[in-house]
N, C-alpha and C positions, 0 to 999 in steps of 0.2 A: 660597562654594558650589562645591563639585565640577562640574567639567562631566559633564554625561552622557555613557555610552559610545559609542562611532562607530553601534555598532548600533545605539543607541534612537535614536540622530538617524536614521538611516534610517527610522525607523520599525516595526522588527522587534523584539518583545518573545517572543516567540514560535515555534519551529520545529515544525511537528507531522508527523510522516513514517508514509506508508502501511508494511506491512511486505509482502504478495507482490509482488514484483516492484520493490521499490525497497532493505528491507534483508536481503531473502533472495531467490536467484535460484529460484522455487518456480514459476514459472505452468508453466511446457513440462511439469516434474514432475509436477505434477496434473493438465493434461490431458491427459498420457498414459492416466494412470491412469483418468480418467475417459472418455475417450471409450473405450478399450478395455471395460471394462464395459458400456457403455452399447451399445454393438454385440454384446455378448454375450447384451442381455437384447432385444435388436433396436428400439435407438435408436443409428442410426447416423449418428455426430457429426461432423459437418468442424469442421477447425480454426476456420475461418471463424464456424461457429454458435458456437463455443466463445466465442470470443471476443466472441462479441456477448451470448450466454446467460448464461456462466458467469463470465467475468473480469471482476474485483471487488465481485459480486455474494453476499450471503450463499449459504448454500443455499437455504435455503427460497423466497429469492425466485426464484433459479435454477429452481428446480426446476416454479414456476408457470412459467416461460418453456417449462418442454421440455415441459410439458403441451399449454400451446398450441401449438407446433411439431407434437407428432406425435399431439393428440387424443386424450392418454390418460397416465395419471399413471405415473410409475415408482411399481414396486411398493414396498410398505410397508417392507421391510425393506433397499431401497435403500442412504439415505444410511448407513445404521449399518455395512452390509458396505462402502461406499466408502468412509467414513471408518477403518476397521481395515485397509485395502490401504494409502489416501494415507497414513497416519501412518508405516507401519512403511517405505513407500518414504520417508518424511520421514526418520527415525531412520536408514533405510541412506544415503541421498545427497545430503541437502539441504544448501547451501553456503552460508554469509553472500557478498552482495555484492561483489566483489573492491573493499575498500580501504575500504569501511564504517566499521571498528573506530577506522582515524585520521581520518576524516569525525566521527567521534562525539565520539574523547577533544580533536580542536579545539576544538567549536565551544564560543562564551561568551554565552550564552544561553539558557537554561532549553530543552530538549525535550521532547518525548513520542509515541507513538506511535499511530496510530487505523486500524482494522483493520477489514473484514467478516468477516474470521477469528473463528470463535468461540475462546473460552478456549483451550480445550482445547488446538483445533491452533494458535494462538499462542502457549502457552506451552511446547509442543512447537519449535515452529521456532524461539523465543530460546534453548532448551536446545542445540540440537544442533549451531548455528552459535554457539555464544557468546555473544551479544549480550546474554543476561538480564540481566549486571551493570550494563547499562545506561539501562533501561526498569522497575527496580523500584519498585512505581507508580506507574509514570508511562505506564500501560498500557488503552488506552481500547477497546472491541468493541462491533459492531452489535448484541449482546443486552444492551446498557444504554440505546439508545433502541427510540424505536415504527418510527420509520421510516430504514432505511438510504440508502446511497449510492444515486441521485444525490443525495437529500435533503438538505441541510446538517446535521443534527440530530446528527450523530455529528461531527461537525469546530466545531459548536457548543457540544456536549457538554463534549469535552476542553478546548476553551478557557478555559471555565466553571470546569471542575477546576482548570485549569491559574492561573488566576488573569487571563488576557487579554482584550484585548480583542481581539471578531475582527479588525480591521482592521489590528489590528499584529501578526498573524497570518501566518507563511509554512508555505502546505502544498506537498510534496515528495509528485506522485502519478505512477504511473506507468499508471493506465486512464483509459478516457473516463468511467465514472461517478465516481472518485474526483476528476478536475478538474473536473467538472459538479459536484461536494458541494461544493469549496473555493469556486467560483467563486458559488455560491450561497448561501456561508455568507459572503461580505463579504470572504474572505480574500485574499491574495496569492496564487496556484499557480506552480510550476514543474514540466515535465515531466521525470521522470526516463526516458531512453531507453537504458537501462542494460545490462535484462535479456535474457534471452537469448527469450523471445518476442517482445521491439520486433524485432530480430536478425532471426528470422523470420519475421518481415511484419507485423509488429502497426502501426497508425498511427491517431492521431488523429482524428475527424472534421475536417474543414479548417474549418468553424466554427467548434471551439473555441481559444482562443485566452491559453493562458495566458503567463504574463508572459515567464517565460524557458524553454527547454529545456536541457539536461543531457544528454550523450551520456553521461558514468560517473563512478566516484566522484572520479577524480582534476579530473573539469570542475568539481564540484559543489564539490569543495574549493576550486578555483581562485573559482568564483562567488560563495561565501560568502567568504573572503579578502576579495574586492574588495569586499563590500560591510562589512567588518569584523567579520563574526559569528565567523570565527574565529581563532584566536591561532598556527593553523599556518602556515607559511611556504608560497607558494605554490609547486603542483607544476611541475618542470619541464618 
């Protein structure tokens, strides 16, 4: 009998990775964009609410949040005018991850991706940083459960697709609802502190406590290395 690979004795069958803010540097990009509008329809957003309302949050559920914040819904035709500003600022500037593309073609272990991002603008942001050829089907969104992040149900989901089990599950999140979904879906989490929002000022609840943190992708390589997931040589 073959021995098993260094991974599965660790106990990682599994890699499942958020896409804003771990393999696309997108959060500061959106909430530009969004708090700028939202001051212009006078809902006026600090970074601070942003982060607590909107990062990693669908919209929809986002958008109950600014209700209750400011007592009164954004208008109807809101998210569809956001979403035609954030897409076309996506197409003009959105950047994969610095160092992603060799984080992905290492690792030896089946991935996938799971997102609050709907379709749309997820298959927007693998087109315009490159990443598509890497995530075809393998590609999981909060409109294929009932209930999103914090909820586990979308980090459940993929697993399910994926063929794992959670516990030999490692999720790659870089907000506090997406390690509140891993952590509550059974999984392993690591924080990725990568992006250019952790940068400026984003942190953790000190509660939460996920297994390891990741300053960028060349740590995340080195992390995965040590524990054998992946076949690239460690960075120097």
């Amino acid at each position: 009998m073959h021995p098993l690979p260094y991974s599965r004795r660790m106990g990682i069958d599994l890699v499942i990775f958020d896409c804003d803010g771990v393999l696309v540097d997108s959060e500061m990009l959106s909430a530009g964009v969004l708090m700028g509008m939202m001051a212009d329809e006078g809902f006026p957003l600090s970074e601070e609410a942003f982060r607590s309302d909107f990062l990693g949050r669908s919209f929809a559920a986002a958008t109950l949040r600014a209700k209750e914040r400011f007592g009164r819904p954004l208008p109807d035709d809101f998210e569809s005018r956001y979403r035609d500003r954030l897409f076309a600022a996506l197409e003009a500037e959105l950047r994969p991850m610095p160092g992603v593309s060799e984080v992905l073609e290492g690792l030896q272990v089946p991935f996938c991706l799971a997102t609050s991002s709907s379709p749309r603008r997820l298959a927007l942001s693998l087109r315009a940083t490159g990443l598509t050829r890497f995530f075809e089907a393998r590609c999981f969104t909060a409109s294929e459960v009932q209930r999103g992040k914090p909820a586990p149900d979308l980090f459940l989901h993929a697993a399910t697709k994926m063929g794992a089990a959670p516990a030999r599950c490692l999720v790659i999140e870089d907000s506090e609802l997406g390690v509140r979904a891993g952590l509550a879906a059974g999984m392993q989490v690591w924080h990725f502190a990568g992006g250019c929002h952790v940068r400026a000022g984003y942190r953790l609840p000190p509660e939460l406590a996920p297994r390891r943190a990741v300053s960028d992708m060349a740590a995340l390589e080195a992390a995965f290395g040590e524990l054998g997931l992946s076949s690239l040589p460690l960075s120097p």
